[in-house]
N, C-alpha and C positions, 0 to 999 in steps of 0.2 A: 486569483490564487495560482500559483507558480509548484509545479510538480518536483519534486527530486527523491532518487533513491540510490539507496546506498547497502552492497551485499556483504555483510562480516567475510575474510577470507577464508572461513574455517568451512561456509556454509554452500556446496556447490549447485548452485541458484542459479537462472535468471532472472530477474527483477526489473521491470518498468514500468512507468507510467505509459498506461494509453493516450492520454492526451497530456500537454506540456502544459497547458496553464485553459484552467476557466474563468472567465467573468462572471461574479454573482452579486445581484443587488442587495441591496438590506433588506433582509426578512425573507430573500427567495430560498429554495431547495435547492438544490445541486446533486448531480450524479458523479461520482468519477472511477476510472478502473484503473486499476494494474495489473500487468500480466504477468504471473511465476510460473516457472518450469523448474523442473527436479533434473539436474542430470546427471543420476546416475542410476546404478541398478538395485537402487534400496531404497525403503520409505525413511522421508526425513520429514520431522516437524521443524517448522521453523516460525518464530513469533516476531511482528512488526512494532517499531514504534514511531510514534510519530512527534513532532514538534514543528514549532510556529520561529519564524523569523520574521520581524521583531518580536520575542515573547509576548510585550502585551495585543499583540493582533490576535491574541486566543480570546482575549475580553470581546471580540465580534463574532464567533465561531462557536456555532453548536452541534457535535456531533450526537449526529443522532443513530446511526448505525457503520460500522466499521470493521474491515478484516481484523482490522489490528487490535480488535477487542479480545481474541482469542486464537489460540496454537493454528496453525493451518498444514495437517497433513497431507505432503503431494506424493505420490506412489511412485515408482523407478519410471523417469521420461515421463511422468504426467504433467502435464501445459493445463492452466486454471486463469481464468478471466477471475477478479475478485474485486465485488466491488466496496 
């Protein structure tokens, strides 16, 4: 699995993946983070999506917990590990 992210220009973020790419077998669990930071001096919620290239490699993926399930409020310059 191959990492990428991508920050709207409206939204003053930083956004990355902590690791570039994991190897996962069929049927194993996997962990993976990304780190955001707010930079500026006010709380901003900001919401994730995600998607699969080639679409059908989502027929092998099951998420089972996910930031991107829901809003993630970072405070003015708060730094967040999320996994």
């Amino acid at each position: 699995v191959d990492f990428a992210r991508t920050v709207h220009d409206a939204l003053p973020w930083e956004f990355k993946a902590q690791q570039r790419r994991v190897v996962v077998g069929l049927g194993e669990t996997s962990l993976a983070f990304y780190r955001a930071k707010n930079h500026t001096d006010r709380p901003i919620i900001g919401v994730s999506v995600y998607h699969m290239i080639p679409p059908e490699a989502g027929l092998y993926f099951n998420k089972i917990q996910c930031f991107c399930f829901d809003e993630q409020l970072l405070n003015p310059n708060e730094e967040v590990d999320l996994p």
